[in-house]
N, C-alpha and C positions, 0 to 999 in steps of 0.2 A: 747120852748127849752130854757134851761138855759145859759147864756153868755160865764159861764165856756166851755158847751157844742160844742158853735159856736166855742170858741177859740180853742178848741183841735183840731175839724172837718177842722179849719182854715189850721191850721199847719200840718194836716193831707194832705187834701188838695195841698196846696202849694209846700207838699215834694214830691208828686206824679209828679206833674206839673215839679216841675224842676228839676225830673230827665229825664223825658221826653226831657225838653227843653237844658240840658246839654251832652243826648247823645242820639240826635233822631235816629229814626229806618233809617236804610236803605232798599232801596226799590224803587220802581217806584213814590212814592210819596212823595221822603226827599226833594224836594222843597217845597211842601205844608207845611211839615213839619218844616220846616225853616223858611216860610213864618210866620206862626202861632208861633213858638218862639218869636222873633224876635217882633210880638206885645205884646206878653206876657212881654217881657223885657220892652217894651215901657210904658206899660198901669198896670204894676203888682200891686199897691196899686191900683187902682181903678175896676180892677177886682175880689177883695176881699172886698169891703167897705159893699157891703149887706150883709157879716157876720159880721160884726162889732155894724150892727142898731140890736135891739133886738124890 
């Protein structure tokens, strides 16, 4: 896969995620769901650096 490739899938990626993490579901499970924001916020470059290596 081309770098270009990883970069789009990247930003693809990340926009899914935080919208997720800007307006989680409600439900029986918005603490997990908040829980799991919440490290996403924490750790977000480093949960993306394996699309970065080619």
């Amino acid at each position: 896969m081309a770098q270009w490739q990883l970069d789009v899938r990247r930003l693809l990626y990340e926009a899914q995620l935080n919208e997720v993490i800007e307006h989680p579901p409600t439900g029986e499970w918005a603490t997990d769901a908040q829980n799991l924001a919440n490290r996403f916020r924490r750790y977000w470059d480093e949960w993306f650096t394996f699309l970065s290596h080619s």
